[in-house]
C-alpha positions in Angstrom: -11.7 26.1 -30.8 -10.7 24.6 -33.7 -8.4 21.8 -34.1 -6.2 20.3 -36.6 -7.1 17.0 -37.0 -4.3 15.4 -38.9 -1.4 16.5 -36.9 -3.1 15.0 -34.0 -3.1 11.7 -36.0 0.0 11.5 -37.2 1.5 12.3 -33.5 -0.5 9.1 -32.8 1.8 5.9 -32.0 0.5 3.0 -34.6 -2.9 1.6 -32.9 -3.2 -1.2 -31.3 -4.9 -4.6 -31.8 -8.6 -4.3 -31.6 -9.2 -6.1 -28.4 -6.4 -4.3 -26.7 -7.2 -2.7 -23.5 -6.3 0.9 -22.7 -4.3 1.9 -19.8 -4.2 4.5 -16.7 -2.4 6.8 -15.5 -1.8 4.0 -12.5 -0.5 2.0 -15.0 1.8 4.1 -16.6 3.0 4.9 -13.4 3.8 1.5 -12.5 5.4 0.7 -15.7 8.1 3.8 -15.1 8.6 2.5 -11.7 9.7 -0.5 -13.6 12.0 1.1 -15.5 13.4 3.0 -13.0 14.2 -0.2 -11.0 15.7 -1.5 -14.3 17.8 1.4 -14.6 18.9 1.2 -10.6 19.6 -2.3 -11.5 22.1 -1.4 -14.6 19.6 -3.3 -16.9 19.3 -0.3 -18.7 21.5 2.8 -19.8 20.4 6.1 -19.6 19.7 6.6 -23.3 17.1 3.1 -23.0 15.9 4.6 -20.0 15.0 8.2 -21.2 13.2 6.5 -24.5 11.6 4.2 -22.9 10.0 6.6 -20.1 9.3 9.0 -23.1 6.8 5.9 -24.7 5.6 4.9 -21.6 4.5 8.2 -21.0 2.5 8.4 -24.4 1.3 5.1 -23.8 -2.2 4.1 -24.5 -2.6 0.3 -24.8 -1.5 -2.6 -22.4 0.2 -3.6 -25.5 2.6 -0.8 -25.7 4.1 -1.0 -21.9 4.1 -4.6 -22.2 6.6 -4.3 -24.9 8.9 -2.1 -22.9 9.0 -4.3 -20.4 9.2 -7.5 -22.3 13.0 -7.8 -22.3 13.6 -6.8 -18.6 14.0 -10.0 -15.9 10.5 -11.0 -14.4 12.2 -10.9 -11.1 12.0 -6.9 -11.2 8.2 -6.7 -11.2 8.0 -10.0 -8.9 10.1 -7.7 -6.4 8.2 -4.6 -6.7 5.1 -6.8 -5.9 6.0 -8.7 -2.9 7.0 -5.5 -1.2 4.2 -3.7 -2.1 2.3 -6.7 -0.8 4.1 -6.5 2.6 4.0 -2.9 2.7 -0.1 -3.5 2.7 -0.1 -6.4 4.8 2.0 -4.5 7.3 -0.4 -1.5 6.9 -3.6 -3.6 7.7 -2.0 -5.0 10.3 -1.1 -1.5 12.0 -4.8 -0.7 11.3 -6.3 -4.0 13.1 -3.9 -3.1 16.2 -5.8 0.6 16.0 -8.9 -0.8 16.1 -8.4 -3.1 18.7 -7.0 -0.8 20.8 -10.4 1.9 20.3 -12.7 -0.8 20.8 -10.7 -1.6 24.1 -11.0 2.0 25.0 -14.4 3.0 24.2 -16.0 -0.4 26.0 -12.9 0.6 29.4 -14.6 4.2 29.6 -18.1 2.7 29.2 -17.6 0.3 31.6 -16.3 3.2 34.1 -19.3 5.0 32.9 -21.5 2.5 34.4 -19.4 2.1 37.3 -19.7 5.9 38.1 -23.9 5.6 37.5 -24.1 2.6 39.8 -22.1 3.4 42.3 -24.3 7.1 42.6 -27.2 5.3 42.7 -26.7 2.2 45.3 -23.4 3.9 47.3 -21.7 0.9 46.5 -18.4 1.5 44.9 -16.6 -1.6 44.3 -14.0 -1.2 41.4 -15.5 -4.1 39.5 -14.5 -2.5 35.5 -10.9 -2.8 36.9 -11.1 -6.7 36.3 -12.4 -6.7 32.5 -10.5 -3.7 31.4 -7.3 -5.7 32.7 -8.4 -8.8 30.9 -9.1 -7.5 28.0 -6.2 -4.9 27.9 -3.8 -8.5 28.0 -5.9 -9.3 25.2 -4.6 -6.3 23.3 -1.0 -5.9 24.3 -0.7 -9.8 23.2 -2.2 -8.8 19.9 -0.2 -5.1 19.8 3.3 -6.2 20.9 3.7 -8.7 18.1 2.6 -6.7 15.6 4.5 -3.7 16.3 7.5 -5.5 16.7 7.5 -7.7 13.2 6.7 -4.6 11.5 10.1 -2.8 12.8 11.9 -5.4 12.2 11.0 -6.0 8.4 10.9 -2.8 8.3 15.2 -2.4 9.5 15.8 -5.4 7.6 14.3 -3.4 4.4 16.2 -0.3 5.2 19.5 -2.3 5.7 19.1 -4.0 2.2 18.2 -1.1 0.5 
């Protein structure tokens, strides 16, 4: 396979400082959603936007995006954060609920599981795991309610800004 060098080169963009750090595809990414934002916003026109997703595409250096993005308001990439931020905050907090509520289950059917075994073996058959699978079930609609319900409600109050 042979390849011709100097065209390669010269489709190059102009390198880089030394020092600069190459980016990612996860970079790259984030830096169109930028400019798409910027364009939603009006901060761009279509012909900005086009060329500037056309470099950002190419883009190999930190230096490179950070110059498209130099002249756009920080408040665009402060936005983008936060609500990624609460999109992962609300996301753990989904998961911890999940958890909770398998732990809770697993230990209520063990506990029945013992029941079942002692009750067999003595004839006794007092419904004793009724007391800490209520308990503990408070324990988990206290921490599952909450949850659930700040979760729909940032997540109407997103839908009715957007």
């Amino acid at each position: 396979m042979d390849i011709d060098s100097g065209t390669a080169l010269r489709s190059r963009p102009a390198a880089a400082p030394a020092g600069a750090p190459r980016v990612g595809a996860a970079e790259r990414d984030r830096a169109v959603e930028l400019l798409g934002d910027a364009f939603g916003a009006g901060y761009l026109t279509k012909e900005e936007f086009d060329e500037r997703l056309d470099v950002a595409a190419r883009a190999r250096h930190r230096t490179e995006l950070d110059a498209l993005l130099a002249d756009l308001p920080p408040r665009l990439r402060t936005s983008r954060e936060r609500a990624l931020r609460r999109a992962r905050k609300a996301r753990a907090a989904r998961l911890g609920v999940r958890i909770h509520a398998g732990a809770y289950a697993g230990m209520s059917l063990l506990m029945v599981a013992v029941w079942l075994v002692v009750g067999r073996a003595t004839d006794v058959w007092y419904p004793w795991p009724i007391w800490p699978i209520l308990g503990w079930g408070v324990g988990v609609l206290g921490h599952a309610i909450p949850v659930t319900l700040a979760v729909r409600s940032r997540e109407r109050r997103n839908n009715s800004i957007a």
